[in-house]
N, CA, C and O atoms as a Tripos MOL2 file, in Angstrom:
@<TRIPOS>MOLECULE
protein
  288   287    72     0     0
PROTEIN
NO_CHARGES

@<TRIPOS>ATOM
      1 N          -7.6250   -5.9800   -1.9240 N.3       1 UNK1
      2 CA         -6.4970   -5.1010   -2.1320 C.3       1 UNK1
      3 C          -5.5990   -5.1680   -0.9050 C.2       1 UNK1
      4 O          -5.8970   -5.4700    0.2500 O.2       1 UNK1
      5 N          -4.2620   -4.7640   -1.5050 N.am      2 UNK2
      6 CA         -3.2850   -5.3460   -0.1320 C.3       2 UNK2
      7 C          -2.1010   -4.1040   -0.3810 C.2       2 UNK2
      8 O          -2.0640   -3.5330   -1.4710 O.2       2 UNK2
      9 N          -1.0390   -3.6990    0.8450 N.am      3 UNK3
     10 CA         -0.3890   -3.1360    0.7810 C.3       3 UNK3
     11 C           0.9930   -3.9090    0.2430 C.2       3 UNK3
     12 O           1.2850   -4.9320    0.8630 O.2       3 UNK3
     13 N           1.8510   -3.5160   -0.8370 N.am      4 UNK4
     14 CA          2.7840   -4.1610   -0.8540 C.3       4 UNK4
     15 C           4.4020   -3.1680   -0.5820 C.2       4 UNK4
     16 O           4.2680   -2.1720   -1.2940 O.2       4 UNK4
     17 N           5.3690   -3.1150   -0.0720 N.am      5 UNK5
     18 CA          6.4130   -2.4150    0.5620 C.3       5 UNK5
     19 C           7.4680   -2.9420   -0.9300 C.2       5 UNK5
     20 O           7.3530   -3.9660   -1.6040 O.2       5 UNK5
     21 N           8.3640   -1.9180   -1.0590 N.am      6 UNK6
     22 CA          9.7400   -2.5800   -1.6110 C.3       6 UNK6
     23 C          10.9600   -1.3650   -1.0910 C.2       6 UNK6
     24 O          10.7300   -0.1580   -1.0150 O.2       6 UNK6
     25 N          11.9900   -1.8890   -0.8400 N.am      7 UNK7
     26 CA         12.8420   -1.4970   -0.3160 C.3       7 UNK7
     27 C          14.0040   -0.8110   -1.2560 C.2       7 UNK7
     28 O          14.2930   -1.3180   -2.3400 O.2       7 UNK7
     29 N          14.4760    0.0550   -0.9000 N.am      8 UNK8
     30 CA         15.6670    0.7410   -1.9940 C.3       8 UNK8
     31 C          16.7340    1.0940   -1.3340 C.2       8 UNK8
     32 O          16.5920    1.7300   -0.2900 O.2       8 UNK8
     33 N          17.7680    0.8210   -1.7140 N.am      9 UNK9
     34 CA         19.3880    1.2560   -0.4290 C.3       9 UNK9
     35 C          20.1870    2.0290   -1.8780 C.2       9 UNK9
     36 O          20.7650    1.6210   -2.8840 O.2       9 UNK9
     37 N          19.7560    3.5890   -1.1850 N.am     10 UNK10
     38 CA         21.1260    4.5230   -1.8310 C.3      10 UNK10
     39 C          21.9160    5.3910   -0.7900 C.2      10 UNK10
     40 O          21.7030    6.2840    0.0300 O.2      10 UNK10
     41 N          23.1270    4.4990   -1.3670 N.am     11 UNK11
     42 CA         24.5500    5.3830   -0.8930 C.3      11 UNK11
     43 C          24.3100    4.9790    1.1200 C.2      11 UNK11
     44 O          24.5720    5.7240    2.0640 O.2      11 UNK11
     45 N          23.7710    3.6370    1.1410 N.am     12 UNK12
     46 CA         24.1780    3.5420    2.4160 C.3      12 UNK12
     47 C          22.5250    3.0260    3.3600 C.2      12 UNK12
     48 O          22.2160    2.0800    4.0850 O.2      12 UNK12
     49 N          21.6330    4.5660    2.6970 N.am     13 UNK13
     50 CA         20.5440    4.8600    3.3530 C.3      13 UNK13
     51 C          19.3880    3.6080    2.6500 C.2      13 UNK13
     52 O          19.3940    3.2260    1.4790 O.2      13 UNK13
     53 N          18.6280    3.2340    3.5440 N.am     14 UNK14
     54 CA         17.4060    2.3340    2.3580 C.3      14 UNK14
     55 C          16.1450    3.6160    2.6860 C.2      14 UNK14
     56 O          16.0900    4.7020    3.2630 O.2      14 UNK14
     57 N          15.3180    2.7860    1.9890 N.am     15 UNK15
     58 CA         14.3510    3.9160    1.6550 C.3      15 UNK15
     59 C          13.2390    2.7830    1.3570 C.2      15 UNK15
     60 O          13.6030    1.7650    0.7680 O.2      15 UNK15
     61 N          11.6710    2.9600    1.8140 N.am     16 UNK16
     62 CA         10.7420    2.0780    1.7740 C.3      16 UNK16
     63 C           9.6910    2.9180    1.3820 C.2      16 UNK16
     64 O           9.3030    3.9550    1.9210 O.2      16 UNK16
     65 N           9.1070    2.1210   -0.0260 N.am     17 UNK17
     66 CA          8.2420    2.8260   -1.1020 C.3      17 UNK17
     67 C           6.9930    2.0070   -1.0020 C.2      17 UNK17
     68 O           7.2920    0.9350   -0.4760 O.2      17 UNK17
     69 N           5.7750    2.0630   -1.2730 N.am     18 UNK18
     70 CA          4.5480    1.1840   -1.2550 C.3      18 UNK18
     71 C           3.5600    1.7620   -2.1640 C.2      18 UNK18
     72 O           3.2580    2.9400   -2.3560 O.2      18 UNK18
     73 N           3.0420    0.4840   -2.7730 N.am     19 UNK19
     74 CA          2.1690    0.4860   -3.6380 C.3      19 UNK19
     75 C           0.8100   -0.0330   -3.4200 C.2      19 UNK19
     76 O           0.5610   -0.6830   -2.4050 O.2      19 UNK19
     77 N          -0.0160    0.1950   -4.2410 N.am     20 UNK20
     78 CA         -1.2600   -0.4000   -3.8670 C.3      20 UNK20
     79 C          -1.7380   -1.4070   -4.5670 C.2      20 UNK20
     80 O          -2.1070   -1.0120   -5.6730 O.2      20 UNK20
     81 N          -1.9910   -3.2560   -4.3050 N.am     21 UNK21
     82 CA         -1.9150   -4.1110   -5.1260 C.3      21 UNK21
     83 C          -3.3190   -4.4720   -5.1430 C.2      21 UNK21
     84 O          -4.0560   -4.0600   -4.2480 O.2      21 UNK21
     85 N          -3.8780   -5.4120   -6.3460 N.am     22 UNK22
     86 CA         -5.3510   -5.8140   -6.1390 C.3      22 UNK22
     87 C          -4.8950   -7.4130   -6.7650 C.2      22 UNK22
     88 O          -3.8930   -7.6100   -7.4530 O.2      22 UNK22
     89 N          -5.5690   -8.1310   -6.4780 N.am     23 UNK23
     90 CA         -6.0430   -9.4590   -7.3050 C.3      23 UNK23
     91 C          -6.2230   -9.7350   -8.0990 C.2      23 UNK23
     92 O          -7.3620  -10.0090   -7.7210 O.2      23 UNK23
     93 N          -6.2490  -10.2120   -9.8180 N.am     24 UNK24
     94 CA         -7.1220  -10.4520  -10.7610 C.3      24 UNK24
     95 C          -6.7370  -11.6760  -11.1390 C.2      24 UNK24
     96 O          -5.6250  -12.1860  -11.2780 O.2      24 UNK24
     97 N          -8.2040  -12.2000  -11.3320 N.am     25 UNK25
     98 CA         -7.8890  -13.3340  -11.8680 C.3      25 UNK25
     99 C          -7.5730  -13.4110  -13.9100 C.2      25 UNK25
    100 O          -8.1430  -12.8310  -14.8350 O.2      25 UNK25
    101 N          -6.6300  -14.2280  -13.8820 N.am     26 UNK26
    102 CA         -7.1630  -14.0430  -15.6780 C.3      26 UNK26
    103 C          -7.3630  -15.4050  -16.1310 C.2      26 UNK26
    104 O          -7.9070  -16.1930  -15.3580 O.2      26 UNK26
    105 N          -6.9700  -15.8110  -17.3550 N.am     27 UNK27
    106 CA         -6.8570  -17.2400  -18.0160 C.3      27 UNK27
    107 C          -5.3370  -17.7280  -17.9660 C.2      27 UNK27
    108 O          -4.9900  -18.6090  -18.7530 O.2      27 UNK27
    109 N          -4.7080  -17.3540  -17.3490 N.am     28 UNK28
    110 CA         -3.0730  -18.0020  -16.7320 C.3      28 UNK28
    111 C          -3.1710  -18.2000  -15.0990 C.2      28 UNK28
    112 O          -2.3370  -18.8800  -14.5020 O.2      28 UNK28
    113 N          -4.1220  -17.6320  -14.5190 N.am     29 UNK29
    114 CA         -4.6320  -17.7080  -13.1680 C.3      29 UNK29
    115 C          -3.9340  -16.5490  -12.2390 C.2      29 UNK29
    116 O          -3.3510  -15.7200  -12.9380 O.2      29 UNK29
    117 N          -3.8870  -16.3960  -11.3990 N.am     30 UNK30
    118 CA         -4.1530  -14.9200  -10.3300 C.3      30 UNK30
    119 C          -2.9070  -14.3020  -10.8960 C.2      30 UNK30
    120 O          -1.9530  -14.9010  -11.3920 O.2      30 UNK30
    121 N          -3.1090  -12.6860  -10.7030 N.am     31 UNK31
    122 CA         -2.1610  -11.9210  -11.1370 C.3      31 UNK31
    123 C          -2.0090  -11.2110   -9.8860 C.2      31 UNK31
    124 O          -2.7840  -11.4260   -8.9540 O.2      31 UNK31
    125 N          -1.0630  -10.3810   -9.8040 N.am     32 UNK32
    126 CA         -1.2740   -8.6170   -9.1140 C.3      32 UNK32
    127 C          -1.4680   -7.7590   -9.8580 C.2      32 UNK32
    128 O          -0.7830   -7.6630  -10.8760 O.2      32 UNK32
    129 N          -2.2800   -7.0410   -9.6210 N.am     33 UNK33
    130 CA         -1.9790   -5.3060  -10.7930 C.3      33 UNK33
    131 C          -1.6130   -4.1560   -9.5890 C.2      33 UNK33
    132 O          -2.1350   -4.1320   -8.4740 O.2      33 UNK33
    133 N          -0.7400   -3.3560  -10.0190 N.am     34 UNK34
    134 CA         -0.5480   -2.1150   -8.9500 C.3      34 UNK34
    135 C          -2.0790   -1.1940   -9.3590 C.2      34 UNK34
    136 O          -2.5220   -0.8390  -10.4510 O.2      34 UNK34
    137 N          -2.3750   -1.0950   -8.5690 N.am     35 UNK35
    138 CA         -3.3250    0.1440   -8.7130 C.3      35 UNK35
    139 C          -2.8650    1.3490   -8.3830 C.2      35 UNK35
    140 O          -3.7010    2.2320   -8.5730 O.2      35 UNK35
    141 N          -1.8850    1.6950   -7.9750 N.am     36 UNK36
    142 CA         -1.4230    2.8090   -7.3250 C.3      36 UNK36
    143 C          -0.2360    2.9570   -6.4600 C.2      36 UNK36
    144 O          -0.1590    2.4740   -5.3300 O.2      36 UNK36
    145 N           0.7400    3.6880   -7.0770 N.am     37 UNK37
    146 CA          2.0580    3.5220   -6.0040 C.3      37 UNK37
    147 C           1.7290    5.0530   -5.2220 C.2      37 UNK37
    148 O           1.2790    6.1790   -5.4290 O.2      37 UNK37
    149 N           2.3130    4.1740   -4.1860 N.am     38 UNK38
    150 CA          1.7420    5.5830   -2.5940 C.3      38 UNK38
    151 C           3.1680    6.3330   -2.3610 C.2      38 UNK38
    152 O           3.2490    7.5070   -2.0020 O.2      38 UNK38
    153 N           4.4200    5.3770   -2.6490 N.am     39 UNK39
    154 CA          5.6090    6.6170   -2.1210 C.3      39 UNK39
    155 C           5.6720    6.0400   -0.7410 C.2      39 UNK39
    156 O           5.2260    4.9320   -0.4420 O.2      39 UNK39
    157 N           6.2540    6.8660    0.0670 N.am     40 UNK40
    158 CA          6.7320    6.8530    1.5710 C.3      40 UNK40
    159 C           5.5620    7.2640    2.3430 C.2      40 UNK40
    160 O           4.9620    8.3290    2.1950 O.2      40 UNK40
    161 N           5.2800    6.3290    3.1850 N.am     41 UNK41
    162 CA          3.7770    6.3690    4.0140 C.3      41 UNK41
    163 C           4.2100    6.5080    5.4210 C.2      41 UNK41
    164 O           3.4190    6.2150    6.3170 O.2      41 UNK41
    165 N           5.9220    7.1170    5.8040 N.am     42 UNK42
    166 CA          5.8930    7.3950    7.2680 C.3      42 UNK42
    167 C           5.3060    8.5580    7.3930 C.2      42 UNK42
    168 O           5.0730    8.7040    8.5940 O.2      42 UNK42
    169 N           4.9380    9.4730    6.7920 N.am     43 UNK43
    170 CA          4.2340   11.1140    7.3800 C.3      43 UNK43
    171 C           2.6750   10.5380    7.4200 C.2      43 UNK43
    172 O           1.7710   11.0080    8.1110 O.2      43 UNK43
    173 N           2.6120    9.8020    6.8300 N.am     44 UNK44
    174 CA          1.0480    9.5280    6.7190 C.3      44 UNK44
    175 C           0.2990    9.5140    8.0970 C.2      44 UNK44
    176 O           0.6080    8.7910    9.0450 O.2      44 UNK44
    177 N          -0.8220   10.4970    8.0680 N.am     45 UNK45
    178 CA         -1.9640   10.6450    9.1270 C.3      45 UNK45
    179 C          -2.8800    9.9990    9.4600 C.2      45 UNK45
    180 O          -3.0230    9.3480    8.4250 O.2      45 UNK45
    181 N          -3.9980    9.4920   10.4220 N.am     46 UNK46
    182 CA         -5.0680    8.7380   10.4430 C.3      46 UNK46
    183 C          -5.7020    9.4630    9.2420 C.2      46 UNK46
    184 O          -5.9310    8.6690    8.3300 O.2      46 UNK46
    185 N          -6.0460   10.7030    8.9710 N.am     47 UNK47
    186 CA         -6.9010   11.2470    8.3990 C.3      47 UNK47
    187 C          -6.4510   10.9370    6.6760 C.2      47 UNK47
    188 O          -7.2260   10.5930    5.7840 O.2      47 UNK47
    189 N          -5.3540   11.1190    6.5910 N.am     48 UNK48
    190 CA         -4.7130   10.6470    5.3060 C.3      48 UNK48
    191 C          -5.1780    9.0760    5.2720 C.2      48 UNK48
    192 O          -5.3420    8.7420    4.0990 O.2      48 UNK48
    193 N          -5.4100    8.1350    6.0780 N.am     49 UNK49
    194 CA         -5.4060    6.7200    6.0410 C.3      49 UNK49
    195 C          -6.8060    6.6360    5.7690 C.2      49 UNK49
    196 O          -7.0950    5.6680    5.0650 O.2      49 UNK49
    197 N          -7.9570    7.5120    6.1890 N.am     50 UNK50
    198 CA         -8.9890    7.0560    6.3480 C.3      50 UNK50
    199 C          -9.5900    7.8170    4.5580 C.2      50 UNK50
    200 O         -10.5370    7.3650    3.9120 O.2      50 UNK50
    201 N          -8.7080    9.0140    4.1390 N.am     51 UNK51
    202 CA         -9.0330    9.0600    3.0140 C.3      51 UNK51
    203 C          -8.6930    8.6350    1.4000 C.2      51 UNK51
    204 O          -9.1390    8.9450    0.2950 O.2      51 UNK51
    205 N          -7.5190    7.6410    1.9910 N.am     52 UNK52
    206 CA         -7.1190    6.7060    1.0670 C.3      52 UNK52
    207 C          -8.2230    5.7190    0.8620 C.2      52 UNK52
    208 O          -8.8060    5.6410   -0.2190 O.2      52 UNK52
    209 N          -8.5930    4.7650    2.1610 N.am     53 UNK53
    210 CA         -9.4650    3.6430    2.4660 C.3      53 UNK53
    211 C         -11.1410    4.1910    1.3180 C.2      53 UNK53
    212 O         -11.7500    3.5820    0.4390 O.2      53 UNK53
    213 N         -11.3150    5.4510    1.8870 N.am     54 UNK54
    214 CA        -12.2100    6.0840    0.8710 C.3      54 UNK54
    215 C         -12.1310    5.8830   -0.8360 C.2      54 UNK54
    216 O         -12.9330    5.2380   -1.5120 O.2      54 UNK54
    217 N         -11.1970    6.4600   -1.2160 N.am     55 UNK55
    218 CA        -10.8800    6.0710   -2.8240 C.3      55 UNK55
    219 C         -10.7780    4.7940   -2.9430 C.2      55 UNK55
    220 O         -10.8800    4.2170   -4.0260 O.2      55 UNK55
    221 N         -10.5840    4.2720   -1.9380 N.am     56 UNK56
    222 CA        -10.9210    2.7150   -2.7000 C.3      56 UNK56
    223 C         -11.9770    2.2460   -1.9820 C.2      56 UNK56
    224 O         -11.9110    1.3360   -1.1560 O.2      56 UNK56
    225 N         -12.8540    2.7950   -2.2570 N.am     57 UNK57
    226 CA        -14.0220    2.0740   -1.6020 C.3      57 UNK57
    227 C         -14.4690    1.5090   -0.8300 C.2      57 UNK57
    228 O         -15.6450    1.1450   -0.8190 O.2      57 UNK57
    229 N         -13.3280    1.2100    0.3370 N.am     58 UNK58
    230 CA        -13.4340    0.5990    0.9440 C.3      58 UNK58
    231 C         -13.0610    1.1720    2.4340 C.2      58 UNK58
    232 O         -11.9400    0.8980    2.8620 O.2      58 UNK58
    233 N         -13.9740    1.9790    3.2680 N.am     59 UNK59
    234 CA        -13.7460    2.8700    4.4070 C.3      59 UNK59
    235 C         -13.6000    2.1770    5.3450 C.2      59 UNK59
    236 O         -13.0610    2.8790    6.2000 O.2      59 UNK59
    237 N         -13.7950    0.9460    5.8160 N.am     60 UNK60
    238 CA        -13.7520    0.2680    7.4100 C.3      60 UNK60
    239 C         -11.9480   -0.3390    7.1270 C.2      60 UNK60
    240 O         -11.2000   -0.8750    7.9440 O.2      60 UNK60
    241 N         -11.7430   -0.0610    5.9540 N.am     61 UNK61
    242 CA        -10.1980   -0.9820    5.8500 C.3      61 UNK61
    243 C          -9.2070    0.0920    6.2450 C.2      61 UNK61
    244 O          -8.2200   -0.3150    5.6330 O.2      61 UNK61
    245 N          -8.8260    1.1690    6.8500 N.am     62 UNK62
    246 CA         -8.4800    2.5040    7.0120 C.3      62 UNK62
    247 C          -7.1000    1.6110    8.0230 C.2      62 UNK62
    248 O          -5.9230    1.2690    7.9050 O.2      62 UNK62
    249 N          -8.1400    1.5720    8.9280 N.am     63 UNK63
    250 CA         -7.0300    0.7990   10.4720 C.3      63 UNK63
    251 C          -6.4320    0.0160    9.8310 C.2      63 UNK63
    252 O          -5.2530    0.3600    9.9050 O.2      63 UNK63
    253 N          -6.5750   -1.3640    8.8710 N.am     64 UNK64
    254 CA         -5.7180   -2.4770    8.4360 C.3      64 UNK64
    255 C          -4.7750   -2.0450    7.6950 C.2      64 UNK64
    256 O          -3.8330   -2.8250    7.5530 O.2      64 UNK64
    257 N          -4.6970   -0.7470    7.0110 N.am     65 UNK65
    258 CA         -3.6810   -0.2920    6.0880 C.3      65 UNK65
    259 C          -2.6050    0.1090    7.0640 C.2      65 UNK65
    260 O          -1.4100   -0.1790    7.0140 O.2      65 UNK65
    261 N          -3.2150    0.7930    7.9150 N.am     66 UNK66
    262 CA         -2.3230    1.6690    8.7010 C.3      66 UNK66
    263 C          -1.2400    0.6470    9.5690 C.2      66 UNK66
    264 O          -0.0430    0.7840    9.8220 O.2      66 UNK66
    265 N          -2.1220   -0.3310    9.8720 N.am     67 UNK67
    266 CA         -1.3850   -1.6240   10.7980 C.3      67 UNK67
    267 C          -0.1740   -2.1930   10.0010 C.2      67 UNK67
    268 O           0.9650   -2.3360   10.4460 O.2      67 UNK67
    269 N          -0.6520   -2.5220    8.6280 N.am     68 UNK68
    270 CA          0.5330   -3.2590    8.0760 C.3      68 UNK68
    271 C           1.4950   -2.4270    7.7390 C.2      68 UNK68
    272 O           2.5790   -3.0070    7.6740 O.2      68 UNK68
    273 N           1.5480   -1.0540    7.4440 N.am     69 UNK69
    274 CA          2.6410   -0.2370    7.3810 C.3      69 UNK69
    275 C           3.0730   -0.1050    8.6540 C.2      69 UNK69
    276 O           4.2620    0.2040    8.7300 O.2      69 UNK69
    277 N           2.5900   -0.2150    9.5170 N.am     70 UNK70
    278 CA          3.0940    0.1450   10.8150 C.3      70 UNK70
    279 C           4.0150   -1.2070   11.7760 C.2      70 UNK70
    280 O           4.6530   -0.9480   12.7960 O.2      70 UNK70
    281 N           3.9120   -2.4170   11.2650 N.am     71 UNK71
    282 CA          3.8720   -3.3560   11.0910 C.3      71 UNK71
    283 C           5.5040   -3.8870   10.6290 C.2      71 UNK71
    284 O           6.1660   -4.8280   11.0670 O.2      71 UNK71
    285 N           5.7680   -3.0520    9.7620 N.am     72 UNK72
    286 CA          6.8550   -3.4170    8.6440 C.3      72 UNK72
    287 C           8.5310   -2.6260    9.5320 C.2      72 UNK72
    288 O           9.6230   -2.7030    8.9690 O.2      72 UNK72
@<TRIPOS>BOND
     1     1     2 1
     2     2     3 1
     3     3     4 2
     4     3     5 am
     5     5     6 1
     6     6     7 1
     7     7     8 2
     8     7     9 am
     9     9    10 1
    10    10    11 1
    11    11    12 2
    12    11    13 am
    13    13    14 1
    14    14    15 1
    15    15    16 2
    16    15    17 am
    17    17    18 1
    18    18    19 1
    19    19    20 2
    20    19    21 am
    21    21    22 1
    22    22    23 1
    23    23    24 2
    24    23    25 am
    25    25    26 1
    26    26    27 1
    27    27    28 2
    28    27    29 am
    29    29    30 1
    30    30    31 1
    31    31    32 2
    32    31    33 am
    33    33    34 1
    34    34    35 1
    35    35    36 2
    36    35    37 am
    37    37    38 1
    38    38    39 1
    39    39    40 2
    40    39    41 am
    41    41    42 1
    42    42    43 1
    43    43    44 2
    44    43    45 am
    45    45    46 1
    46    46    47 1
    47    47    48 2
    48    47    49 am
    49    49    50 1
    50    50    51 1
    51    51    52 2
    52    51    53 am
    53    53    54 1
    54    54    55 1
    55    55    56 2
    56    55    57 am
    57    57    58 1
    58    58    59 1
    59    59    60 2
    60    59    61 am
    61    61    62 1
    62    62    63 1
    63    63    64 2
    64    63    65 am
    65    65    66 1
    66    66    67 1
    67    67    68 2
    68    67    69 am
    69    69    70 1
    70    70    71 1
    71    71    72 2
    72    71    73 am
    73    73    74 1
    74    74    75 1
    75    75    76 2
    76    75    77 am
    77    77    78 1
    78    78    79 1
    79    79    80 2
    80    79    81 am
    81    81    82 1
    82    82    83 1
    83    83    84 2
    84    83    85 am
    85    85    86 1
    86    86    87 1
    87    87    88 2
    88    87    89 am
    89    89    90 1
    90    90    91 1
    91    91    92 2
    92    91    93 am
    93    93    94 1
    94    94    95 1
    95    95    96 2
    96    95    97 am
    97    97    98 1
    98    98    99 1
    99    99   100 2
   100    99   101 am
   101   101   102 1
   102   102   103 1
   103   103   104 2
   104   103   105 am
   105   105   106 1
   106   106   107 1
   107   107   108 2
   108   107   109 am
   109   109   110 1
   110   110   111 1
   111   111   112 2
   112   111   113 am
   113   113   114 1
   114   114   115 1
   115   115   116 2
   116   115   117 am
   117   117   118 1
   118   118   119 1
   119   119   120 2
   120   119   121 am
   121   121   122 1
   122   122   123 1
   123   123   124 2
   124   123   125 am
   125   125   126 1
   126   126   127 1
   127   127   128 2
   128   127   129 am
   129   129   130 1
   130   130   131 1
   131   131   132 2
   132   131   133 am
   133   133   134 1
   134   134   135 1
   135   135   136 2
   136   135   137 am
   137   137   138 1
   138   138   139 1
   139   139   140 2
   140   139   141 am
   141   141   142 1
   142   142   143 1
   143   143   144 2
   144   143   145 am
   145   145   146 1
   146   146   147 1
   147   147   148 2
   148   147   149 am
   149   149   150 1
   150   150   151 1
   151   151   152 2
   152   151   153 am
   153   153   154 1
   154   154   155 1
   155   155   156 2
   156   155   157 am
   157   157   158 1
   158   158   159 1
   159   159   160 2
   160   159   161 am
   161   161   162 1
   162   162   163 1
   163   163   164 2
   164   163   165 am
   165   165   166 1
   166   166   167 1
   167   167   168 2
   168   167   169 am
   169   169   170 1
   170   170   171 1
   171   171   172 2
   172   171   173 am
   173   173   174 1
   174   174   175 1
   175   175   176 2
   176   175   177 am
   177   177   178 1
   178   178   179 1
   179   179   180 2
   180   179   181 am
   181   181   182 1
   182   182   183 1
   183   183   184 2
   184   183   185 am
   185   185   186 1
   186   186   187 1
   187   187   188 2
   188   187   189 am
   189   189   190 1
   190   190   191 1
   191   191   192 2
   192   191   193 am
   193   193   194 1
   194   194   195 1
   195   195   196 2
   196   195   197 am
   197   197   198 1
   198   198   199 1
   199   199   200 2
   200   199   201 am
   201   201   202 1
   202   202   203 1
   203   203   204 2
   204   203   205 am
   205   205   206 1
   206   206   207 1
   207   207   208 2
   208   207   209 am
   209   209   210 1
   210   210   211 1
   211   211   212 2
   212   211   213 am
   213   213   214 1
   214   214   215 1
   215   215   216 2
   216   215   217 am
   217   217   218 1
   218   218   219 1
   219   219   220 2
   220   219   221 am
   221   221   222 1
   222   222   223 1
   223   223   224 2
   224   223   225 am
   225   225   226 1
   226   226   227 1
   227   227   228 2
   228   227   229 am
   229   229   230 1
   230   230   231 1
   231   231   232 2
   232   231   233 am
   233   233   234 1
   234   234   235 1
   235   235   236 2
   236   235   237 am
   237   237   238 1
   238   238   239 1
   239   239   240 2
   240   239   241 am
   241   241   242 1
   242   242   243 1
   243   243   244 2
   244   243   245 am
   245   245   246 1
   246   246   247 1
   247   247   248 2
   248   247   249 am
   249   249   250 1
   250   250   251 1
   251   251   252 2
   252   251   253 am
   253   253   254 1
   254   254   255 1
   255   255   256 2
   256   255   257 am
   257   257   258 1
   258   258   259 1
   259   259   260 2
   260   259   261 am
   261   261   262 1
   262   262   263 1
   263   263   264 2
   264   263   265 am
   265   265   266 1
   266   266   267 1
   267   267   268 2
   268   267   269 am
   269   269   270 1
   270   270   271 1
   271   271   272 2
   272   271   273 am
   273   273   274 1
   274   274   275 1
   275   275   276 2
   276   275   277 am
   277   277   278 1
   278   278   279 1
   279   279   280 2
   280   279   281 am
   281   281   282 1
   282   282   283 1
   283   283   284 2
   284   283   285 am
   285   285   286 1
   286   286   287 1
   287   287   288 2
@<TRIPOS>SUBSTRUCTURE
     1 UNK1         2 RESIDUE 1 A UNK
     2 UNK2         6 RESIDUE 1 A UNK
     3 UNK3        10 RESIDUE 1 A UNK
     4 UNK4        14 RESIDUE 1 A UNK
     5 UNK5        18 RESIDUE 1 A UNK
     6 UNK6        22 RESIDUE 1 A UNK
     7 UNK7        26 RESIDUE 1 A UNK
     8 UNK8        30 RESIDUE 1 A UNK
     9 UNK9        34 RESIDUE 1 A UNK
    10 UNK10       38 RESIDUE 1 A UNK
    11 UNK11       42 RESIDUE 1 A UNK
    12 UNK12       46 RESIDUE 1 A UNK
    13 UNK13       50 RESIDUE 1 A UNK
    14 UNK14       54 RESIDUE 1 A UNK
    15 UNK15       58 RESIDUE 1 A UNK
    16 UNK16       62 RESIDUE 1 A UNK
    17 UNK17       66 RESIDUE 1 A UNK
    18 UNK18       70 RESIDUE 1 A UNK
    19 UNK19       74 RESIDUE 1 A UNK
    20 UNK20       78 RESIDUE 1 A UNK
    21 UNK21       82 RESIDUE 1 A UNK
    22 UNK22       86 RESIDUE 1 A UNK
    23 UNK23       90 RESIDUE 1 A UNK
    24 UNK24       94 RESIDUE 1 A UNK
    25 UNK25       98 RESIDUE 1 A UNK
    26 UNK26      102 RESIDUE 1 A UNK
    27 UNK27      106 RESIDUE 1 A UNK
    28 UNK28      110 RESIDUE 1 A UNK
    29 UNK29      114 RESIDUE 1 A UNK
    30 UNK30      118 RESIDUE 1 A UNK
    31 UNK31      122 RESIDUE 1 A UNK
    32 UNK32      126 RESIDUE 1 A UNK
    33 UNK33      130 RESIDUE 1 A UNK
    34 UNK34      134 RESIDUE 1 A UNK
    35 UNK35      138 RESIDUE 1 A UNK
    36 UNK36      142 RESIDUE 1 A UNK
    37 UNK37      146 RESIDUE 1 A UNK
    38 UNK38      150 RESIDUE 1 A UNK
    39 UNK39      154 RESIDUE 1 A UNK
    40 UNK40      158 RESIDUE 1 A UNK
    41 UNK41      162 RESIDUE 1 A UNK
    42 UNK42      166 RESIDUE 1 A UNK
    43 UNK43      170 RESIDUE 1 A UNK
    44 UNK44      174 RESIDUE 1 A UNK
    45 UNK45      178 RESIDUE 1 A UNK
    46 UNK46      182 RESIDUE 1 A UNK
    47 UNK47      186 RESIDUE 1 A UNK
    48 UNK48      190 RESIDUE 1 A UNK
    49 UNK49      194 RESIDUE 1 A UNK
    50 UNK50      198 RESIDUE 1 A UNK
    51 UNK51      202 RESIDUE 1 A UNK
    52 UNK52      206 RESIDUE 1 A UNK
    53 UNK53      210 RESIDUE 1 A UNK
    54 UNK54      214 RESIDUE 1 A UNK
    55 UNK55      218 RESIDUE 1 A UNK
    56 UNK56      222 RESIDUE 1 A UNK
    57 UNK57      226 RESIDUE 1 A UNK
    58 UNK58      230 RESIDUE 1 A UNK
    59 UNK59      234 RESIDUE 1 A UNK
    60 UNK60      238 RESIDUE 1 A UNK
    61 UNK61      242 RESIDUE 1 A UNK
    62 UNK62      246 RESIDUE 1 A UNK
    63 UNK63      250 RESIDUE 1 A UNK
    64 UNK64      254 RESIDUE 1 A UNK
    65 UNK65      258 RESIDUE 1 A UNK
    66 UNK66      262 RESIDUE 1 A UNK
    67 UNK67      266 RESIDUE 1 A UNK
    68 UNK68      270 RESIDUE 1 A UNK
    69 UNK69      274 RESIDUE 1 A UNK
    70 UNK70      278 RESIDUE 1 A UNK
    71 UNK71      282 RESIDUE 1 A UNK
    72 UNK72      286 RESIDUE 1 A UNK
């Protein structure tokens, strides 16, 4: 699973939205599926990061989320 960003410009201002993408493979070969759009992740907390990483099962990935938003 990976963070993906998309960008929106109203009336001047942009605005950066993120979703949550996964992998699948099918019989046309790799897809994305959103699993989850997150919205605006600048208020976002360690503690918010580490309980996202949780719902997806995946708790040591907390820091890598936080990096690539931080990143962008």
């Amino acid at each position: 699973m990976f963070l993906r960003s998309t960008a929106k410009k109203v009336k001047g201002k942009t605005y950066r939205y993120w979703k949550l993408v996964e992998n699948v493979r099918t019989e046309r070969g790799v897809r994305q599926r959103v699993v989850a759009h997150l919205g605006d992740l600048a208020s976002f907390r360690a503690e918010d990061w580490q309980a996202l990483a949780e719902r997806m099962g995946e708790p040591e990935m907390a820091r890598a989320l936080e990096a690539q938003v931080e990143n962008v």
